[in-house]
N, C-alpha and C positions, 0 to 999 in steps of 0.2 A: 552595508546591508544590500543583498539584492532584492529587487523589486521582481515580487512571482504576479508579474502578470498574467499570464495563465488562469491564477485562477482568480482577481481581482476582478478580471473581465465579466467571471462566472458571477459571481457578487453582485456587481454595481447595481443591475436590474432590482434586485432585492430589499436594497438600500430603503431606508425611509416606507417599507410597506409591512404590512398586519401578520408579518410570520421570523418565529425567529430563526434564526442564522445559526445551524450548526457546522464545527470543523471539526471533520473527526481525521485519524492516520497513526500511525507508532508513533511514540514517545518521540521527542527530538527531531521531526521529520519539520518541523519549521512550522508549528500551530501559532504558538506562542509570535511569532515574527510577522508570522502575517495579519495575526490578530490590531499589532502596532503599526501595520501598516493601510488594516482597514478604517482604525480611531485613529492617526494621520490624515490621511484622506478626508473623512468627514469632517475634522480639526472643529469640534463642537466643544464650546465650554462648561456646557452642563453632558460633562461625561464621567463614569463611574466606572474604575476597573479594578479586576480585584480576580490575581493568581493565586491559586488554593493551593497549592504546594509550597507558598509561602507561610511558616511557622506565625508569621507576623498575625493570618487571619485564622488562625483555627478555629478559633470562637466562634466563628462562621461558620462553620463546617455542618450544619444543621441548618432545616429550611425553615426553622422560626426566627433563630437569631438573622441568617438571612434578610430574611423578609423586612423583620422590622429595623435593621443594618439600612437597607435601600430604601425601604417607607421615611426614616430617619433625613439620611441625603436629598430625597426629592420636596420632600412637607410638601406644601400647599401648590406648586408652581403650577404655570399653564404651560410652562416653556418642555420644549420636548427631551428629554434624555435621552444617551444612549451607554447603555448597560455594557460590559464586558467581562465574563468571566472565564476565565482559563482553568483547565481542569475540572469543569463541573463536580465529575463523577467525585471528588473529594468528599462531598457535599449530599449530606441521607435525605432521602426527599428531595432533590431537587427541583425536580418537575414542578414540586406543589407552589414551590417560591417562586418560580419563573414563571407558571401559568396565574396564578395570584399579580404579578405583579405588572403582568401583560394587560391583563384586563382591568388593573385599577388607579393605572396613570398612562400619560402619554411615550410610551418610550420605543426603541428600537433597543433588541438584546440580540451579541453577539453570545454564543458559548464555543469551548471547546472540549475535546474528552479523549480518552487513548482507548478506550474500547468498545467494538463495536456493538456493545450490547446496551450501548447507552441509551439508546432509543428503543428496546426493544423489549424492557421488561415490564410490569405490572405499573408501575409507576409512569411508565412514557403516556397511559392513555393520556393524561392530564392534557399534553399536548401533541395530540394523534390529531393531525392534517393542519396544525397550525404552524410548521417549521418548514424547513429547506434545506439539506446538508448538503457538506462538500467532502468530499474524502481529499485529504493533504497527502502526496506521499515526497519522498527525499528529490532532490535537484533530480532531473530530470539530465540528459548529455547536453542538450542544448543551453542550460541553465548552469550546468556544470561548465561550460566554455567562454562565461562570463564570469568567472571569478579570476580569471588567471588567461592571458590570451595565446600562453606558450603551453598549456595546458592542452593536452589530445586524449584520443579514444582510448590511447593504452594507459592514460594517468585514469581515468572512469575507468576504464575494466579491470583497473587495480586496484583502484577502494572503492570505487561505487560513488553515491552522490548526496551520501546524512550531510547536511547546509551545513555545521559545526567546521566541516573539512577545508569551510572557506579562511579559515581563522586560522591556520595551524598549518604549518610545513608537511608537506602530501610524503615524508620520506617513509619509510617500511618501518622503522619501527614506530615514530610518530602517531601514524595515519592508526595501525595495528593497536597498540597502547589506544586509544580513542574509541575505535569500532566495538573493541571488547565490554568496555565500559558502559557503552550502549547497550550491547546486547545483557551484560549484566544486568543494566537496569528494566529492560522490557521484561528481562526472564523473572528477577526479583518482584518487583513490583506491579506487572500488567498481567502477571501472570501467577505467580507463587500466591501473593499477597491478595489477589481480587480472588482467585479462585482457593481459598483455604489450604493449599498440598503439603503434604507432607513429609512426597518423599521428592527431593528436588534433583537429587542423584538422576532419578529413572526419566525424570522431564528429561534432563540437560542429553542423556543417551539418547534419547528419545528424538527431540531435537540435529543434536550430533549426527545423529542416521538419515534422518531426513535433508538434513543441508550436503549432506556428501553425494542423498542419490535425489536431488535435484533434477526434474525433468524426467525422471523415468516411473515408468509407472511401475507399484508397490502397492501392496493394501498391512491395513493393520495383522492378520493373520502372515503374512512375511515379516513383518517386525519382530513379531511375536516367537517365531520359529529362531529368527535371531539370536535374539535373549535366549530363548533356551539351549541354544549350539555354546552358550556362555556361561550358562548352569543358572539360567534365571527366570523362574513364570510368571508370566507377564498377560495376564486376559485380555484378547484383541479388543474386548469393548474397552479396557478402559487406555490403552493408546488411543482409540476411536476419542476418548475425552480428553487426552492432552493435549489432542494435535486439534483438537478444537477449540480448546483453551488460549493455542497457539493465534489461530486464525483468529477470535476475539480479540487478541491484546493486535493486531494485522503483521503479527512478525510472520505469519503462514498465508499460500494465498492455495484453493484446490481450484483444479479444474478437474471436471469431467468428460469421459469420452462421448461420441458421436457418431453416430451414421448419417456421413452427409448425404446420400445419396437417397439412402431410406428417411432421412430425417428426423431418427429416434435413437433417445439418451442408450446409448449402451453400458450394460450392467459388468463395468468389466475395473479391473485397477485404476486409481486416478492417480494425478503428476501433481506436486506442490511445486511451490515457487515462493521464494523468501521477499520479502518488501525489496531489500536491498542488498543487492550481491557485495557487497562491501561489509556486512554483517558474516555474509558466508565466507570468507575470506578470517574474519574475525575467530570461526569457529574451525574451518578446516584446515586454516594455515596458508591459502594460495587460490585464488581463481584460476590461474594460469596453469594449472596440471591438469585440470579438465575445461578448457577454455570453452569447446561446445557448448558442454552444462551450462556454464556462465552467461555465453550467449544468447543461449533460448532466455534465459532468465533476465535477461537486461530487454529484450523484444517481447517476453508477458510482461510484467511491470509496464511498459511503453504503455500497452494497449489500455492496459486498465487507468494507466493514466488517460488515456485519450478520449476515456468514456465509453469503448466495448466492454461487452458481454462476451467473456473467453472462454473458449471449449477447446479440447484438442479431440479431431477430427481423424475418420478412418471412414477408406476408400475399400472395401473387401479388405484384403490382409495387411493394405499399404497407411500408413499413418502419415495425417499431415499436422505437422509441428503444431497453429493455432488458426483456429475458427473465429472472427471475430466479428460481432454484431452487432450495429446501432444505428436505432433508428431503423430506418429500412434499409440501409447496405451494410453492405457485409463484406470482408476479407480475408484472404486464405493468403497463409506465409507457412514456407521453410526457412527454416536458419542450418546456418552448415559456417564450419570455419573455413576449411577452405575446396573453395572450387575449382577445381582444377583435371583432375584425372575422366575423361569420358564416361565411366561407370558412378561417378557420385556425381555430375553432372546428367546423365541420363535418370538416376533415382531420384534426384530432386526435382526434377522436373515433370515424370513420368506421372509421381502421384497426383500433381496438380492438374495436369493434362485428362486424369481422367473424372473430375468434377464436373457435372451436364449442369450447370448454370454459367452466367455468362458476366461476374463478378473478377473483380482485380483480386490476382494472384500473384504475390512476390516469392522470388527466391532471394535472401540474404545472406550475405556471405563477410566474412573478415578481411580474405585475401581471395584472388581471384584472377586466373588466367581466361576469363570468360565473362566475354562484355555485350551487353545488349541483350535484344526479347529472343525469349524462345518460343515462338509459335503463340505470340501474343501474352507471353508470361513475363513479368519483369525482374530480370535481374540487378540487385542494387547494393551497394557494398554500406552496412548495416550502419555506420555512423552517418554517412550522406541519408537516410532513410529516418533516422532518428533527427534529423537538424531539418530534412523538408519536407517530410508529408506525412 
């Protein structure tokens, strides 16, 4: 089992004080693991944990049997508990058993949930300003290079980093067989199943189109135009709702563009990006025939692991790969495979050059005939960038 300290760190402050602790991220992104590794840690004997995707508690699966399930376990004690439920969202009303039972014993409550709408429906008011989330997403390359120490950047840029991978020989059909079953089950169940659909054929197209033009910018009315080059009508609002659907279960992530210079949202196509390029590989058959694509997508996911706010940025007609914001500083990256020819070397760096503030700007690259700053820009070869800063 690996130890995600990362986001443990994030936690520990948390520990033992008046809000509960949510982990939200896709299915199988390691909730569950690190759930047993924050009830470890505490190593309390008055602990109660209880996975809802286990048939064991269905019975549960309502916030009265709930309630009076925990009111049960705890009776009369002064001694403090600490609660753990996996998969919340299993569970109708949850909020009300969780906020009920915040306020009528002593306890600290972990939960966890695969979709981002867990906190954001009618029922979260119960506990609106009383929680703390974390979003979980898959191994990270750094996390990814402790499972295995013969493991490299091109074992991660070939299946990506869902924690299961740790278990299981990394070969092509192996890794592939796995990834799929993943995505099966996001698509089935975080997404089919939470959201009522119907037609699951036109999701999975839907999806399919999206994970192949990865990084590039596309609006629902280009989908749409798709489908019908295929003899199929398809109303841009409701891709608008699939691919939102998508982003819900977090197997989609969007960014929107920007005017850096002017500093306002521009109203123009936006770019997705998958949790896990190892999913996309699942569904397109290969990272490696558009490696770019891949790239950019392994350096968004970084970010949003890192705790920016990602936008993709334009300089007048020049586009810079991602904008990234927290806190008060901010970073601007290109990603490019490889550097090397004077003209994608002058492109990648020209746009950067012409941003009038005075923030770190990287160029990243796979391979690379071209080493060091340009004119105060860093040049850094994208696994060395992903392991130290």
């Amino acid at each position: 089992m690996i130890k995600r300290e990362m986001y443990l760190k994030k936690i520990r402050p948390f520990i033992d004080k008046d809000l509960v602790k949510v982990l939200t991220g896709i299915r199988r992104s390691g909730k569950s693991v690190l759930l047993q590794q924050i009830l470890e840690e505490i190593n309390s004997q008055h602990t109660v944990y209880l996975n809802f995707e286990d048939l064991g508690y269905r019975h549960l699966c309502n916030h009265l049997s709930l309630h009076a399930y925990i009111c049960e376990q705890i009776k009369n004690t002064q001694d403090k508990f600490y609660l753990y439920f996996d998969e919340i969202q299993e569970v109708d009303g949850w909020e009300k058993a969780i906020n009920s039972l915040r306020v009528k014993f002593n306890v600290d409550i972990f939960i966890t949930g695969s979709n981002s709408k867990l906190l954001s429906g009618e029922l979260a008011t119960y506990i609106a300003g009383r929680y703390v989330s974390f979003e979980i997403y898959p191994f990270s390359f750094a996390e990814f290079t402790t499972i295995n120490p013969n493991y490299d950047f091109n074992d991660y840029l070939r299946v990506g980093g869902m924690p299961f991978l740790s278990s299981i020989p990394l070969n092509s059909d192996v890794s592939k067989r796995y990834l799929q079953d993943v995505y099966n089950s996001v698509v089935l169940k975080d997404i089919v199943k939470r959201h009522n659909m119907r037609d699951v054929d036109l999701l999975e197209r839907i999806i399919s189109y999206t994970l192949a033009n990865i990084g590039r910018c596309f609006s629902a009315t280009s989908i749409s135009k798709f489908f019908k080059a295929e003899k199929r009508t398809v109303a841009p609002e409701t891709i608008l709702n699939y691919l939102k659907a998508c982003e819900d279960a977090y197997l989609l992530y969007r960014l929107k563009s920007q005017d850096i210079n002017g500093k306002r949202v521009l109203k123009v196509n936006e770019k997705y990006y998958v949790v896990d390029h190892g999913l996309r590989k699942a569904v397109t058959g290969s990272n490696l025939e558009s490696i770019e694509l891949t790239l950019e997508n392994i350096v968004a996911i970084e970010l949003f692991r890192r705790g920016y706010h990602v936008s993709v940025g334009r300089v007048g007609e020049q586009e810079i790969d991602f904008v990234g914001i927290k806190d008060d500083s901010k970073i601007y990256i290109q990603v490019c495979y490889l550097l090397n020819e004077e003209s994608t070397i002058q492109r990648e760096f020209d746009s950067l050059l012409k941003i009038k503030d005075n923030y770190p700007k990287f160029v990243l690259y796979k391979e690379s005939s071209y080493k060091g700053n340009y004119e105060g820009i860093q040049a850094i070869e994208i696994s060395q960038w992903l392991l130290n800063y």
